[in-house]
PDB file of N, CA, C and O in Angstrom:
ATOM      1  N   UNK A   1       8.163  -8.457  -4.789  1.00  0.00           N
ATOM      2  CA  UNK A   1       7.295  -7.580  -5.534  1.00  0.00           C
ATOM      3  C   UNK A   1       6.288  -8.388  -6.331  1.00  0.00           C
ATOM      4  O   UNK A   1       6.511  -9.495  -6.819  1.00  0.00           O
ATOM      5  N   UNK A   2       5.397  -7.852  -6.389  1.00  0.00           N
ATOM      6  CA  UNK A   2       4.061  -8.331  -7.510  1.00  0.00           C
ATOM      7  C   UNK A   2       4.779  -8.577  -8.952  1.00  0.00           C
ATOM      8  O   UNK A   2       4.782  -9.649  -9.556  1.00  0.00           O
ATOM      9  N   UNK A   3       5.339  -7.456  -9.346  1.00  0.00           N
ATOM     10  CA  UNK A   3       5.506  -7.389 -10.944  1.00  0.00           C
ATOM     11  C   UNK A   3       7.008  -7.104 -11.265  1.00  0.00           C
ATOM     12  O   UNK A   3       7.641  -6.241 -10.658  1.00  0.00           O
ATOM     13  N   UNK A   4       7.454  -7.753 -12.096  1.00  0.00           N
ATOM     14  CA  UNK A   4       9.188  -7.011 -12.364  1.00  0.00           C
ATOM     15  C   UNK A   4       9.065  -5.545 -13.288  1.00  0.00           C
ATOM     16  O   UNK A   4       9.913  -4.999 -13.994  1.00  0.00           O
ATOM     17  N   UNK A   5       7.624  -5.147 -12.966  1.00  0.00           N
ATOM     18  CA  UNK A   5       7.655  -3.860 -13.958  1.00  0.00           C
ATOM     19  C   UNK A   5       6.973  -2.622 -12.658  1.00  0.00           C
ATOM     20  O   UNK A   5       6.280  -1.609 -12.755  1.00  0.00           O
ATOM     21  N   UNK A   6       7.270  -2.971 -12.111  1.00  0.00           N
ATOM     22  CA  UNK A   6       7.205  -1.845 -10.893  1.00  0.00           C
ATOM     23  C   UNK A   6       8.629  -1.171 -10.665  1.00  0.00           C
ATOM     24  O   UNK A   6       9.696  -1.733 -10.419  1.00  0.00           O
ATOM     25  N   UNK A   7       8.474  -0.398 -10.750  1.00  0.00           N
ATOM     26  CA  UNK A   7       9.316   0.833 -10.220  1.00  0.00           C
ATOM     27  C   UNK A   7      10.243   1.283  -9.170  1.00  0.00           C
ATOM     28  O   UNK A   7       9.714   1.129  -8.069  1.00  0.00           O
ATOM     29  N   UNK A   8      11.245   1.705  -9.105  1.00  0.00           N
ATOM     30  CA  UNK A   8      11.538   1.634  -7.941  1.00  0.00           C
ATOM     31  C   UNK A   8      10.879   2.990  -7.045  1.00  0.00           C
ATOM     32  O   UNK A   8      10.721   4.056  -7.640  1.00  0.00           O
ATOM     33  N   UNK A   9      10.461   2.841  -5.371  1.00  0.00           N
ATOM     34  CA  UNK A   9      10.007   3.734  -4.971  1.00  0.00           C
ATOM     35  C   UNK A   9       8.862   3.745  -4.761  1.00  0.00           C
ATOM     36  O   UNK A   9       8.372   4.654  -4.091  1.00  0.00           O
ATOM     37  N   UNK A  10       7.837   2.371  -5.462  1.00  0.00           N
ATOM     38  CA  UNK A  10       7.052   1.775  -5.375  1.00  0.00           C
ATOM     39  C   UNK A  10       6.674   0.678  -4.853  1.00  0.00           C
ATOM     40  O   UNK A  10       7.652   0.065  -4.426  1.00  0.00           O
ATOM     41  N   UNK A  11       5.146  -0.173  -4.588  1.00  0.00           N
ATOM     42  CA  UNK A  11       4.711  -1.096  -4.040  1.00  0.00           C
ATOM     43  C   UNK A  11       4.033  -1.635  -4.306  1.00  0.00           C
ATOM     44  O   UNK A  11       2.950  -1.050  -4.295  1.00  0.00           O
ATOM     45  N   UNK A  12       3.978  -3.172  -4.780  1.00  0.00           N
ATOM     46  CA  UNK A  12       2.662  -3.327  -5.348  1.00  0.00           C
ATOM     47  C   UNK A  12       1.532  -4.087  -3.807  1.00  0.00           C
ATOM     48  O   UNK A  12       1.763  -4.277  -2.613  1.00  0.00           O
ATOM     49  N   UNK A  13       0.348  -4.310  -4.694  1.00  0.00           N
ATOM     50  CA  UNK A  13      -0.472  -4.604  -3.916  1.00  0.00           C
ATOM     51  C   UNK A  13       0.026  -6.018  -2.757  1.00  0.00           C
ATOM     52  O   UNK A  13      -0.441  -5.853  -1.630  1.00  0.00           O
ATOM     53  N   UNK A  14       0.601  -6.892  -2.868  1.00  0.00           N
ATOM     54  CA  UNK A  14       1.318  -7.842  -2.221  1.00  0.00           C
ATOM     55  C   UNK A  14       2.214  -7.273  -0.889  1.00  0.00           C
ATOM     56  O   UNK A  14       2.203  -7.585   0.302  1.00  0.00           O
ATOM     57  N   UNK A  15       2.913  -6.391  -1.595  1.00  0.00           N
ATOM     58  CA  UNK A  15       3.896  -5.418  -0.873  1.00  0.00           C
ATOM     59  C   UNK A  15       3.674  -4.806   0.289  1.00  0.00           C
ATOM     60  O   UNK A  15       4.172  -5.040   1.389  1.00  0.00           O
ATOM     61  N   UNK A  16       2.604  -3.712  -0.148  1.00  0.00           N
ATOM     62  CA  UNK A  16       1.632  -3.198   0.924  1.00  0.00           C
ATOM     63  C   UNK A  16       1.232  -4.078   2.079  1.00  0.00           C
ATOM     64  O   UNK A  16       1.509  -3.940   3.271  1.00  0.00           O
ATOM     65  N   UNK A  17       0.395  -5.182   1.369  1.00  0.00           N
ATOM     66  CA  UNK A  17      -0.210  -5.640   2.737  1.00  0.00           C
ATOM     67  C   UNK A  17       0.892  -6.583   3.627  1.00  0.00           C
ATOM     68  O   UNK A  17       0.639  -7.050   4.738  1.00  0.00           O
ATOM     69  N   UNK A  18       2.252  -6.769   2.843  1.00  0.00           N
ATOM     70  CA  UNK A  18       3.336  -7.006   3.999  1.00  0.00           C
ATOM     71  C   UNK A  18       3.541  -6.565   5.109  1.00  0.00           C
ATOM     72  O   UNK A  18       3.532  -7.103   6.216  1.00  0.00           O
ATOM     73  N   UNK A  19       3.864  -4.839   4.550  1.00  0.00           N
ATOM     74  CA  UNK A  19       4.182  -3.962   5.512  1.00  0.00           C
ATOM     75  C   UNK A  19       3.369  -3.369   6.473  1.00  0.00           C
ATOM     76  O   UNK A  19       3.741  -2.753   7.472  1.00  0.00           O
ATOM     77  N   UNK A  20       2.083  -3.627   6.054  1.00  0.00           N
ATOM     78  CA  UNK A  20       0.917  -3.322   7.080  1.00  0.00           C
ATOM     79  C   UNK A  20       0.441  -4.399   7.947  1.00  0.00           C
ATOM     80  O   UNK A  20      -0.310  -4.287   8.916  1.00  0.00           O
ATOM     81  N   UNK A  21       1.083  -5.667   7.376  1.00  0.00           N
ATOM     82  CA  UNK A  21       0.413  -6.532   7.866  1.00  0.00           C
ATOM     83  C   UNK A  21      -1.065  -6.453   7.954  1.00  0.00           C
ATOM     84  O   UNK A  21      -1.833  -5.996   8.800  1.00  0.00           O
ATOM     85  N   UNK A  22      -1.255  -7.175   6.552  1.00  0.00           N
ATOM     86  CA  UNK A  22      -2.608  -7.423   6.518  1.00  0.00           C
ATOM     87  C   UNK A  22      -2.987  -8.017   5.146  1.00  0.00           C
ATOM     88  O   UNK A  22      -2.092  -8.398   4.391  1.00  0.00           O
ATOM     89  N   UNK A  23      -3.650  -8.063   4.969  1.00  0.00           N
ATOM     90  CA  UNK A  23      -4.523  -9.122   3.536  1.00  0.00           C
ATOM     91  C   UNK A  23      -4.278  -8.250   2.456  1.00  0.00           C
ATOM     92  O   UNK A  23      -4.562  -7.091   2.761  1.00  0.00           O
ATOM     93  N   UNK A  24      -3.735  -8.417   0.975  1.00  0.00           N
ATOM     94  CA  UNK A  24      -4.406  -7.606  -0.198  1.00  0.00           C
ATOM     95  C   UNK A  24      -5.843  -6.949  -0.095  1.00  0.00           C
ATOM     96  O   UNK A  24      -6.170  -5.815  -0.445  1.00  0.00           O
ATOM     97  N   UNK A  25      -6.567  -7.876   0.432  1.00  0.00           N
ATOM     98  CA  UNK A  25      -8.178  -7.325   0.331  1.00  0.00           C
ATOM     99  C   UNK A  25      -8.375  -5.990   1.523  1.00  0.00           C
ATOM    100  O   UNK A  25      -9.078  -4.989   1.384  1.00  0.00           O
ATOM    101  N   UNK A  26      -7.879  -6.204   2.199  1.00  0.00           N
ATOM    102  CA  UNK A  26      -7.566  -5.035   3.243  1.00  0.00           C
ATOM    103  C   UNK A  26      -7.138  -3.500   2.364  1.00  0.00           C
ATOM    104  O   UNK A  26      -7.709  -2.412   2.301  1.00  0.00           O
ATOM    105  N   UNK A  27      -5.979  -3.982   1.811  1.00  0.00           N
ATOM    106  CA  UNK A  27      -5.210  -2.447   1.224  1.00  0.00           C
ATOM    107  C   UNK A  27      -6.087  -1.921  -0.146  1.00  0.00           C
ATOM    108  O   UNK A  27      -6.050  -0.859  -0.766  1.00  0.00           O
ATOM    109  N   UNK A  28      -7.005  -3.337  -0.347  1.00  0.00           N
ATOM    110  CA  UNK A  28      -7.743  -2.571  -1.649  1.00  0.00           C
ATOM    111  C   UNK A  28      -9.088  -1.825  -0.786  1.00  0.00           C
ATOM    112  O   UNK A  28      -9.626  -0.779  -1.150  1.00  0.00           O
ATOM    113  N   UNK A  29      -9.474  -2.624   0.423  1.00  0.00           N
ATOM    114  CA  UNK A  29     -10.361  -1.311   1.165  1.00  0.00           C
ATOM    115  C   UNK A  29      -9.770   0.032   1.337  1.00  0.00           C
ATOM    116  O   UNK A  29     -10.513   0.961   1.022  1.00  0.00           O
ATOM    117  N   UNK A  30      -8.399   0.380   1.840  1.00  0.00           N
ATOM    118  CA  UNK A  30      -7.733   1.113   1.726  1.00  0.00           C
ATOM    119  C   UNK A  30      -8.144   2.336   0.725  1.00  0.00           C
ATOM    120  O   UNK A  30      -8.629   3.429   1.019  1.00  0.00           O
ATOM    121  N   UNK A  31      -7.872   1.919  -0.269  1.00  0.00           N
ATOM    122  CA  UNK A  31      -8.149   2.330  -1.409  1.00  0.00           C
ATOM    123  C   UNK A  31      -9.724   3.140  -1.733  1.00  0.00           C
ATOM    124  O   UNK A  31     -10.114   4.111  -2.383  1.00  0.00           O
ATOM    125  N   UNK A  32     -10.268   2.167  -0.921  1.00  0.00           N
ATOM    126  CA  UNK A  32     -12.045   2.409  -1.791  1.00  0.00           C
ATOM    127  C   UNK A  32     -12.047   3.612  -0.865  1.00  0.00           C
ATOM    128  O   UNK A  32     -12.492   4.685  -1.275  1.00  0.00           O
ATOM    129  N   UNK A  33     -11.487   3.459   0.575  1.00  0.00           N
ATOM    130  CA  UNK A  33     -12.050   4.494   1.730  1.00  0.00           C
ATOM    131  C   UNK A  33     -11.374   5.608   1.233  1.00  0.00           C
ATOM    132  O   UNK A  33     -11.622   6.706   1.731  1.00  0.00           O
ATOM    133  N   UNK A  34     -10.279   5.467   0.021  1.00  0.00           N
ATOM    134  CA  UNK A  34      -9.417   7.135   0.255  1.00  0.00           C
ATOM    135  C   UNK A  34      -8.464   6.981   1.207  1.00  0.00           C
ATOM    136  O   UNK A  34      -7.938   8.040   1.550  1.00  0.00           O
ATOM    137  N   UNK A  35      -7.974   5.749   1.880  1.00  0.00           N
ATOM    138  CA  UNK A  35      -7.027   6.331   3.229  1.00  0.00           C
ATOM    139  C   UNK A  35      -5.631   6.031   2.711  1.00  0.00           C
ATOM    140  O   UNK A  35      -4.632   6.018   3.430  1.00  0.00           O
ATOM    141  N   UNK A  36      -5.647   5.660   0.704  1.00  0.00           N
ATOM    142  CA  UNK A  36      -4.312   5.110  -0.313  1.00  0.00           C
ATOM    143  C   UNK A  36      -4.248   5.183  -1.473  1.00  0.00           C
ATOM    144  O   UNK A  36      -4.953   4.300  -1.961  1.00  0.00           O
ATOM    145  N   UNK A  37      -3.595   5.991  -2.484  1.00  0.00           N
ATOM    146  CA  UNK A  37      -3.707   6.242  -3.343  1.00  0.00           C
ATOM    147  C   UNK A  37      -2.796   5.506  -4.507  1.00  0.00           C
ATOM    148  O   UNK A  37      -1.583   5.331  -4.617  1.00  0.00           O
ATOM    149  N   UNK A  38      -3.763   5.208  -5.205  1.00  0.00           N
ATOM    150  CA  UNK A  38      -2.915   4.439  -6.486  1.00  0.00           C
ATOM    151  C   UNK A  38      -2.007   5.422  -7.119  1.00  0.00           C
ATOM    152  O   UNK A  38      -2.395   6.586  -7.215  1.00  0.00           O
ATOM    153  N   UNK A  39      -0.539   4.992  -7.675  1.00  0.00           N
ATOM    154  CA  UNK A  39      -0.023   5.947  -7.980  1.00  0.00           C
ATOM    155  C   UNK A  39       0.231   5.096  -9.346  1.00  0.00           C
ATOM    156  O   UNK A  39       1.459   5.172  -9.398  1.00  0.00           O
ATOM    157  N   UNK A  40      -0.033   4.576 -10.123  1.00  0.00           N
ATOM    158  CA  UNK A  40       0.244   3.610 -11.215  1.00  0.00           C
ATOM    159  C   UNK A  40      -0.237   2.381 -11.223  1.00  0.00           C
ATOM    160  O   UNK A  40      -0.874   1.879 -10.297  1.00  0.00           O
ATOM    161  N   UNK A  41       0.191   1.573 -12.803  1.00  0.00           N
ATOM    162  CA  UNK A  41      -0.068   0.621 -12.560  1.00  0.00           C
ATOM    163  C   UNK A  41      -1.189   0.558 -13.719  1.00  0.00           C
ATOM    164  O   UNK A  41      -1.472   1.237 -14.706  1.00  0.00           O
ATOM    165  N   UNK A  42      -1.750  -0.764 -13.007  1.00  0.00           N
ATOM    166  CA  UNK A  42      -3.489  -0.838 -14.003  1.00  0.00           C
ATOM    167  C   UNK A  42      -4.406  -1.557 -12.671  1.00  0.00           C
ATOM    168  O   UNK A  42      -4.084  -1.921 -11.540  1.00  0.00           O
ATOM    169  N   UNK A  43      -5.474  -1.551 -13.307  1.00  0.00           N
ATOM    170  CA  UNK A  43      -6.318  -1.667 -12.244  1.00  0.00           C
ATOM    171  C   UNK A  43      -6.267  -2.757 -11.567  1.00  0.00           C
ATOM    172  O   UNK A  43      -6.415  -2.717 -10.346  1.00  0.00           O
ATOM    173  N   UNK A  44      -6.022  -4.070 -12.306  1.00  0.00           N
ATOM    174  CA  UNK A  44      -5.648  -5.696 -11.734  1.00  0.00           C
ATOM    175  C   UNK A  44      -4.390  -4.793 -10.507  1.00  0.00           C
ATOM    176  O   UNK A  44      -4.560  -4.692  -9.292  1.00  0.00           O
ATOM    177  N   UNK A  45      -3.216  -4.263 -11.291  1.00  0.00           N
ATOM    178  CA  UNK A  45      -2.070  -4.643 -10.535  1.00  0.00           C
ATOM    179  C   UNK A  45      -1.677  -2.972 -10.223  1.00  0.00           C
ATOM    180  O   UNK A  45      -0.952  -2.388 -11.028  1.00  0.00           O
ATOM    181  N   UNK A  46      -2.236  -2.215  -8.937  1.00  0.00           N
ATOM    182  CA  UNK A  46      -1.886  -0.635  -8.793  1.00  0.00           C
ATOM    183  C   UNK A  46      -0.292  -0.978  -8.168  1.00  0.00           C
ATOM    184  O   UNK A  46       0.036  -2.033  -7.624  1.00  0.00           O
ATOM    185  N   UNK A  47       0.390  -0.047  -8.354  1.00  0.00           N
ATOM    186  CA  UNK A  47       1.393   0.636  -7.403  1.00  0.00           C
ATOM    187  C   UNK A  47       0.700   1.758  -6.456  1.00  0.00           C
ATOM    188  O   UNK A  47      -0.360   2.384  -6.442  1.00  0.00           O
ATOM    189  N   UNK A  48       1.719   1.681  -5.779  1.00  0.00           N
ATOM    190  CA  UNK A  48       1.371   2.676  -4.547  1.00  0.00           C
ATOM    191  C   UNK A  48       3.003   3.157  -3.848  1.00  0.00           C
ATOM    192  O   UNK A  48       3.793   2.349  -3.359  1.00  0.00           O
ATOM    193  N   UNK A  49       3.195   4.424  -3.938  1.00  0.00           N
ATOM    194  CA  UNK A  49       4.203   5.324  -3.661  1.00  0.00           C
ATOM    195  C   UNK A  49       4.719   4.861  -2.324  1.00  0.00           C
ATOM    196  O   UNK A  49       3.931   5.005  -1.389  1.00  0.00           O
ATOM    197  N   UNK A  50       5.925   4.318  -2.050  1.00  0.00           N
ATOM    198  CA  UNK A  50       6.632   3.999  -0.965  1.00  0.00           C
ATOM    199  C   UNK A  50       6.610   4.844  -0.036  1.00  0.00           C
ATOM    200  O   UNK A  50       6.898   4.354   1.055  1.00  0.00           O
ATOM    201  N   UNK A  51       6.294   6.347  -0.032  1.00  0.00           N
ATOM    202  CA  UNK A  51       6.237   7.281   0.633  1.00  0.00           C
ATOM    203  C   UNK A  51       5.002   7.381   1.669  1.00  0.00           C
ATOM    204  O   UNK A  51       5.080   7.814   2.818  1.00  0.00           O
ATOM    205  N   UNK A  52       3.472   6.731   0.816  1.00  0.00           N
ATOM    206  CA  UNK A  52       2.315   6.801   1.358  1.00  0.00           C
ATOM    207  C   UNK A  52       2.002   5.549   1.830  1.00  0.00           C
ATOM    208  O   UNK A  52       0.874   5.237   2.211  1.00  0.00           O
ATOM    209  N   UNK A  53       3.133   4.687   1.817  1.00  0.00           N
ATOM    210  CA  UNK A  53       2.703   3.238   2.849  1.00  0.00           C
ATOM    211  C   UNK A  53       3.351   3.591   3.786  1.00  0.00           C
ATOM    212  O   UNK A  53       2.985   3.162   4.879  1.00  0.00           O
ATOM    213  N   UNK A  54       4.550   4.498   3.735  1.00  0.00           N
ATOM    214  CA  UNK A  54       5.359   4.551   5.165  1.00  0.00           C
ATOM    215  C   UNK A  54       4.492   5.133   5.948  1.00  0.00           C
ATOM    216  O   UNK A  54       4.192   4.544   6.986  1.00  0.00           O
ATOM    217  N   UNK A  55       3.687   6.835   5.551  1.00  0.00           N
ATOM    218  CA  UNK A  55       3.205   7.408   6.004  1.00  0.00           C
ATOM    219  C   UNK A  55       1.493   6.630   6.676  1.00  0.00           C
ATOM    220  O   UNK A  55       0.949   6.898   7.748  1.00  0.00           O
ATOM    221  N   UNK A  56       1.100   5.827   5.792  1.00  0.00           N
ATOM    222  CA  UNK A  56       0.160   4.825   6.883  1.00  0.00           C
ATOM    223  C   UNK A  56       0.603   3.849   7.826  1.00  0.00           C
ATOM    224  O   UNK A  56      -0.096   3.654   8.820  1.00  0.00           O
ATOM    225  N   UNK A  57       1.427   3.347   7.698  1.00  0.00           N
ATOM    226  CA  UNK A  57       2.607   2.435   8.447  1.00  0.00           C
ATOM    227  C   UNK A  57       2.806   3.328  10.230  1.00  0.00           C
ATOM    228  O   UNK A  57       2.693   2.738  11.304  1.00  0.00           O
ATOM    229  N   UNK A  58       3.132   4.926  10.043  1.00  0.00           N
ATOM    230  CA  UNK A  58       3.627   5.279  10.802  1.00  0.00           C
ATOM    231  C   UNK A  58       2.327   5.543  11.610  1.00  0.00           C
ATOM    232  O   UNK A  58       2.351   5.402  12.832  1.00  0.00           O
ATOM    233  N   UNK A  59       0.937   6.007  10.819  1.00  0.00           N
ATOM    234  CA  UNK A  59      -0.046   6.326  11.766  1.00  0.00           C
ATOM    235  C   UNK A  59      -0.548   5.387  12.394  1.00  0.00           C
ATOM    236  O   UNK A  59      -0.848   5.533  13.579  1.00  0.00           O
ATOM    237  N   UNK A  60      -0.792   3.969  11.593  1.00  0.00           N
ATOM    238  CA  UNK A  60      -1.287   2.883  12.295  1.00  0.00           C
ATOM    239  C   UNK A  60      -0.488   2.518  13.511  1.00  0.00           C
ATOM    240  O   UNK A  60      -1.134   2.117  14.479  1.00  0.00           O
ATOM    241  N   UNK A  61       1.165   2.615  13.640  1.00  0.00           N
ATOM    242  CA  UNK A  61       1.731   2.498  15.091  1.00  0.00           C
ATOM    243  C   UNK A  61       1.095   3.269  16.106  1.00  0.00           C
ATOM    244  O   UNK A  61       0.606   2.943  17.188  1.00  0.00           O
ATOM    245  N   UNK A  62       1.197   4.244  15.586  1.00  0.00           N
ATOM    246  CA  UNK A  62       1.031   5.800  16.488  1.00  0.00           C
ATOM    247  C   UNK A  62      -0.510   6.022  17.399  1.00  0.00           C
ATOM    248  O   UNK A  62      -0.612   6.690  18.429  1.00  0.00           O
ATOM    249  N   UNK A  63      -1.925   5.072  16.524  1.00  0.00           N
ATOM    250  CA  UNK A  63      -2.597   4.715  17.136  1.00  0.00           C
ATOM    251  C   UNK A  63      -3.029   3.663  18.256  1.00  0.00           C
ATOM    252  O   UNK A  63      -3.817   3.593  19.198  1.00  0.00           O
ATOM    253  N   UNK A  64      -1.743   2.624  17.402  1.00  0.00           N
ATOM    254  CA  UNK A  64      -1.654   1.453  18.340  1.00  0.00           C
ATOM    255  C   UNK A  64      -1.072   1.421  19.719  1.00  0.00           C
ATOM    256  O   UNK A  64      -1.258   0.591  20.608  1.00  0.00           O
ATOM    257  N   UNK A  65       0.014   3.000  19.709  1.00  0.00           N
ATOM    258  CA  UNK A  65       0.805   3.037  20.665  1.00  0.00           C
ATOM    259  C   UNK A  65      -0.253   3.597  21.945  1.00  0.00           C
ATOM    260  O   UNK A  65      -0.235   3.296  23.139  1.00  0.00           O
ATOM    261  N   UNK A  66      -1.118   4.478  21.230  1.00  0.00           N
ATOM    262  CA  UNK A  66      -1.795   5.357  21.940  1.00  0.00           C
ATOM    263  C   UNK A  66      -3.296   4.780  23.100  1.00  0.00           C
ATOM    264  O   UNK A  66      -3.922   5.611  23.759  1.00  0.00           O
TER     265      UNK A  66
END
């Protein structure tokens, strides 16, 4: 994790781009486009809801599969 003050159920920005495989700078485009929503945090260091990385996680396969 980014921070020992994250939450459980949460992700920080590090986190994310694990599971997506891909750069921090990537998941903060994420962000700018709307396709991820900050759910906490501060602006240096957002969380993001474990729920809405799975749910991009699952579409990015689903395109890849396709």
């Amino acid at each position: 994790m980014d921070s020992p003050y994250i939450p459980p159920g949460y992700y920080g920005t590090r986190d994310v781009a694990r599971a997506l495989h891909t750069s921090p700078g990537a998941v903060r485009n994420l962000v700018y486009r709307g396709r991820l929503r900050r759910a906490g945090g501060t602006e240096r260091q957002p969380w993001f809801r474990a729920e809405d990385v799975a749910r991009l996680l699952t579409e990015r396969q689903a395109r890849a599969a396709a």
